[in-house]
C-alpha positions, 0 to 999 in steps of 0.5 A, a space after each residue: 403547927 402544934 405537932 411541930 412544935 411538939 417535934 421540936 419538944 421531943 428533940 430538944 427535952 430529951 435530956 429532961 427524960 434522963 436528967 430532970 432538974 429535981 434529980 439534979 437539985 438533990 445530987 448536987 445541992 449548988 444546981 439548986 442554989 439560986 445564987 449559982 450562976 450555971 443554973 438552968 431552968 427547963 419547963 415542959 409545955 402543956 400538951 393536947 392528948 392528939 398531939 401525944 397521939 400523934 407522936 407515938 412512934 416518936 415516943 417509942 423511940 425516945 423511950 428506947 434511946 432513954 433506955 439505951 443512954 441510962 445503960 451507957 451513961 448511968 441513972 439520972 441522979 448519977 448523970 446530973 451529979 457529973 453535970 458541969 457548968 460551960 461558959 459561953 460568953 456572960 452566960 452558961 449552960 449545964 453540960 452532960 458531957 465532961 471533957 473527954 480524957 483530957 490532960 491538957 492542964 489549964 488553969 480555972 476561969 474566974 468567974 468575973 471574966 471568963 476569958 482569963 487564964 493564968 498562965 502559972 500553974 497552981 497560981 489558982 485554986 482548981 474548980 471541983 471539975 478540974 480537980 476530978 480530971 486524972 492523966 491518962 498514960 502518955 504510952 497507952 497503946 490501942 488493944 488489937 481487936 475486931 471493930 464492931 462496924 465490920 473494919 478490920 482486925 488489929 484496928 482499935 477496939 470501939 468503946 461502950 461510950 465517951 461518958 464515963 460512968 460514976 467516977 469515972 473519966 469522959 472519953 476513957 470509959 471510966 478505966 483511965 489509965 494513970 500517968 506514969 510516975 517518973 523514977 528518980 534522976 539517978 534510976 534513969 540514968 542508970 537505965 538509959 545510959 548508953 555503952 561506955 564504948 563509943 566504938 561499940 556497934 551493936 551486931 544481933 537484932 536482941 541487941 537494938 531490940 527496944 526492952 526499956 521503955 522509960 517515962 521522963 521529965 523535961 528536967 530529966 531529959 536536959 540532964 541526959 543530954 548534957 550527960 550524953 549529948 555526941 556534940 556536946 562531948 566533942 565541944 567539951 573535948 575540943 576546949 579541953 585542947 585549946 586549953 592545950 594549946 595556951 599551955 604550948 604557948 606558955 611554955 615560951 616564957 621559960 628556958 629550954 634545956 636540951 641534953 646530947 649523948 653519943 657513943 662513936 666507934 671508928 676505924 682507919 689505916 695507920 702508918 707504922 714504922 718499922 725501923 731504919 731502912 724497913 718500909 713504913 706498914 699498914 695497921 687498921 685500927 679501931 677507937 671508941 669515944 663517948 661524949 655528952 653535951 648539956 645546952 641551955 636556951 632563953 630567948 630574951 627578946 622576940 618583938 612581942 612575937 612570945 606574948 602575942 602567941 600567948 594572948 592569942 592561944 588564951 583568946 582561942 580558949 575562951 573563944 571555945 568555952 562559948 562555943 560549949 555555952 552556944 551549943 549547951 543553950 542550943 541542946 537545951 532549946 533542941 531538947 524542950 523544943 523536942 519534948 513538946 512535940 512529943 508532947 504533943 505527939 501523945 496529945 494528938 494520939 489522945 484527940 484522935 482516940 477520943 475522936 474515933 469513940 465519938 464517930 463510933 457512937 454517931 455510927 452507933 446512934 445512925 444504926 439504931 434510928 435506921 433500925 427505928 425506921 426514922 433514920 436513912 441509909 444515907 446517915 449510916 453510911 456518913 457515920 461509917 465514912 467517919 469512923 474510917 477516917 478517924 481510924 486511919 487519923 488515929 493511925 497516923 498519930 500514932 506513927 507520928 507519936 513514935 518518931 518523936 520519941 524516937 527523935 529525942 532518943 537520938 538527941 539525948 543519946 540513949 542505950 540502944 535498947 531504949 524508948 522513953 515518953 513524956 512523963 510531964 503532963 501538959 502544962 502551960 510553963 512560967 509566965 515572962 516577967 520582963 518586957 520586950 526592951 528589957 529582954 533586948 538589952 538583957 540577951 545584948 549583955 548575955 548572948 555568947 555569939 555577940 561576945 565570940 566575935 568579939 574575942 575572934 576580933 581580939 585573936 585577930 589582932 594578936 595574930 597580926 602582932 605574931 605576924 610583924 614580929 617576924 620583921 624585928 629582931 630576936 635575942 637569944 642566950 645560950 650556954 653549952 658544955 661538953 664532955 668526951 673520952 675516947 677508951 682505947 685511950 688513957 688521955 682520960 676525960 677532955 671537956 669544954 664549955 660555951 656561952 654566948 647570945 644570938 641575934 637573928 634579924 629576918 633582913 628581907 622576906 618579899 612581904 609574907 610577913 606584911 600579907 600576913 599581917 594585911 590578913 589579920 586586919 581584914 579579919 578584925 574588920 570581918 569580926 566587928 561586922 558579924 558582931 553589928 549583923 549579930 546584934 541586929 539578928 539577936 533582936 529579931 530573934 527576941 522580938 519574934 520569939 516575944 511576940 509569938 509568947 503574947 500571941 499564944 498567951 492570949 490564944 490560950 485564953 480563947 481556945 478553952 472557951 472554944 473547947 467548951 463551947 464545942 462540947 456543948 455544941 456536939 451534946 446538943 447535936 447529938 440529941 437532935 439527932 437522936 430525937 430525930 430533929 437533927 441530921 447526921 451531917 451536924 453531929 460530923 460538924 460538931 464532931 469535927 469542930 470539938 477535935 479542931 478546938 482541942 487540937 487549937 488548945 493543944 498548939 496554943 498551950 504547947 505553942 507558948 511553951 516552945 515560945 518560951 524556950 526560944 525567947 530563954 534561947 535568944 536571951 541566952 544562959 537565963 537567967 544566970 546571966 554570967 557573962 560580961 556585964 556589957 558585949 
């Protein structure tokens, strides 16, 4: 009995021998502090020299992982300097391991309730330990190289270990590359603008040959797109024609003036008489006339057929202007909606690197205890296992990561030779103020596609006027003068004037006008029934995207408590395993568990912003609010 529990000493203090509480209490005087809520206290249990005996193999071993960790992860007093606190529930534990090359940007725990994230950023103070995470490079790419477990060349290069050393950053090695910093609205732009050509196509392969490889904000990407976003431009284009179009109609309000010119050559046989008693004979002979007529046209009266036109090209116009407000509010959604995959793309890169360091340290630590003589080939072989499947994980994120930022390439419209990334770290976005009845009534008041069809039910009715204007009646005035003079002739100038109106009543046209008219009432029926089927899509849309934000708020609060639990859960297994009281099979779980709740932290942050832009989306141009005041 005594030698077991001396076994289960030995797995369980192992992380006495490199981290004592005396070396901790003089690196970080709050480890001392007995008002500090994430204090530990380990104690040594006496023990029988037979039973020190008895476990000499044992000590041997644990000397030697102490060694090899001190290697790794530094002296003792270094160690407990980078020691931080991890709540689990109402109390804590000190954790050796920090979180690995996060860049998820989360906001402190209160100490009051643990569960509580705010959901602004910066609306707290940092904790020390936040305020020591830098962000890693969103395009750090793995060197190729030959992995030291027999994969193969051009796999990722294994780290030394996941704990940095003094100053370092877990999960990198301590040689965290820093994010990029974005350069300037204008300098991107320059650099990612596309041909001015839109005809141009690229004909060698140095011309689609990525060279620009460009971080950007979210700000700079929405900007992008309205500047080069294809449909975008083809809206703009088709609204700039229906404002055409009003013009056209307009222009019926005015006078036409039609001016004529001609010039006629023309030649016949003329009878010419030659005298007394002679025959008459023939001549050809030719004249030339030129002539002019100016002609001046109002119509006075069409039975509303003019202004109707007119409403109805101006209701088209406006009809267009929300089809570029619909489709700005959709690239604006697309745009967000994109950059958080890419986003996330870059974070499911960072995971499955992280994961890929800490199977190989597992595979490291089963080496070594079956070198020891404790460990089992079985063990060596899981930890292999693992390792291939997390390079091969770690593989497919970075294809994954690749067609994302792709994707938004395509979106935005870049130069050929172009690549961008996420310069943005991960952060969670502004908070939703309003509730869910406010949000409701402010997207009835602001959607533009509840006020297109409202304009489609208004074209439709001055189109019907168009259409039984036809029956009426329509006066018309005129005023036309003439001029000629024929030049083989000295009759000099002849002109002449006319003046007078006209009337045009169609008696008869077998009902086209009154089928036209019948159309464009079944149309208005058919606008004022999108609009009721609208409204009702409208709020499913609120209340869905609402709902998702309130759920992913509360998963934000949870999944960071998830992450720390399972850090500290993959440390303690790691050590059973090392002092031989644990199995393989248990750090693997741990393993898995730590990436799985990471993996949740990610999509609940990232989750509650692609939640936002839907909900901004569904209450459309927020929060200008220029539209109506009501539909």
């Amino acid at each position: 009995m005594h030698s077991s529990y001396a076994l289960v000493f030995f797995g369980v203090g192992v992380a006495i021998a490199l981290n004592p509480p005396q070396a901790a209490s003089a690196a970080d005087p709050s480890m001392a502090n007995p008002a500090t809520p994430l204090e530990v206290s380990w104690e040594h249990p006496p023990q029988s020299a037979s039973e020190s005996v008895g476990h000499t193999q044992l000590g041997r071993l644990l000397e030697a992982v102490a060694r090899r960790d001190e290697r790794l992860i530094g002296s003792p007093t270094e160690s407990s300097s980078r020691a931080q606190a991890v709540y689990v529930g109402e109390a804590s534990v000190s954790g050796a391991i920090a979180h690995p090359a996060s860049t998820l940007v989360a906001q402190t725990l209160p100490a009051s309730d643990p569960t509580q994230v705010p959901l602004q950023p910066g609306s707290e103070p940092a904790s020390s330990a936040d305020t020591e995470r830098t962000t890693p490079s969103a395009t750090e790419q793995p060197p190729p190289a030959t992995p030291a477990d027999g994969g193969q060349p051009g796999g990722v290069a294994p780290a030394a270990d996941t704990t940095p050393a003094s100053g370092g950053r877990p999960g990198t090695g301590g040689n965290s590359t820093p994010r990029p910093t974005p350069a300037s609205t204008d300098t991107v732009i320059d650099r990612l603008n596309p041909s001015p050509n839109p005809l141009a196509v690229p004909t060698r392969p140095e011309e689609v040959r990525i060279t620009v490889n460009q971080p950007i904000t979210l700000q700079q990407a929405l900007e992008l797109a309205q500047r080069n976003n294809r449909p975008l431009q083809t809206a703009i284009l088709e609204l700039e024609s229906s404002r055409q179009a009003v013009r056209e109609a307009q222009a019926s309000l005015l006078p036409t003036v039609a001016a004529n010119a001609n010039i006629t050559n023309s030649g016949r046989d003329v009878q010419v008489f030659q005298g007394p008693f002679l025959p008459f004979a023939t001549e050809f002979r030719t004249a030339t006339s030129v002539g002019a007529s100016l002609q001046v046209t109002y119509p006075l009266f069409t039975s509303g057929r003019r202004l109707a036109t007119i409403s109805a090209a101006e209701a088209q116009a406006r009809f267009q202007a929300l089809q570029v407000e619909v489709l700005a509010e959709q690239i604006r959604l697309d745009v967000s909606t994109e950059y958080y995959d890419m986003q996330q793309r870059d974070e499911e890169v960072r995971i499955a690197r992280d994961a890929l360091q800490q199977a190989e340290r597992s595979l490291r630590d089963a080496e070594a205890l079956e070198r020891a003589g404790v460990g089992t080939r079985f063990d060596v072989l899981q930890a292999q296992v693992d390792v291939a499947n997390s390079r091969q994980e770690l593989t497919q994120a970075l294809s994954q990561q690749a067609i994302a930022r792709r994707r938004l390439v395509q979106r935005l419209g870049l130069a050929e030779n172009a690549n961008i990334s996420a310069a943005d770290p991960v952060a969670v976005a502004a908070d939703w103020a309003l509730s869910l009845e406010d949000s409701v009534v402010l997207a009835y008041r602001n959607r533009a596609e509840l006020e297109q069809q409202l304009v489609q039910r208004e074209i439709a009715q001055e189109r019907r006027r168009v259409a039984l204007a036809a029956l009426g009646p329509e006066v018309s005035v005129f005023a036309q003068y003439n001029l000629a003079v024929t030049l083989d002739q000295d009759n000099g100038f002849r002109d002449d004037y006319q003046v007078g109106a006209r009337v045009n009543l169609n008696l008869y046209d077998g009902g086209a006008a009154r089928a036209r008219a019948r159309q464009q009432e079944i149309n208005q029926a058919i606008a004022e029934t999108r609009f009721a089927d609208l409204r009702q899509t409208v709020r499913f849309q609120v209340e869905q995207a609402y709902s998702t934000l309130q759920a992913n708020r509360e998963n934000i609060r949870t999944t960071r408590l998830g992450v720390e639990q399972a850090r500290e859960a993959l440390r303690l297994a790691r050590l059973r395993f090392q002092a031989g009281v644990g199995t393989q099979s248990d750090v693997l779980r741990a393993q898995t568990e730590l990436t799985r709740a990471e993996v949740n932290q990610l999509n609940a942050i990232l989750g509650y912003n692609r939640s936002l832009v839907l909900l901004q989306r569904a209450i459309s141009n927020f929060p200008e609010g220029n539209l109506a005041a009501s539909p």
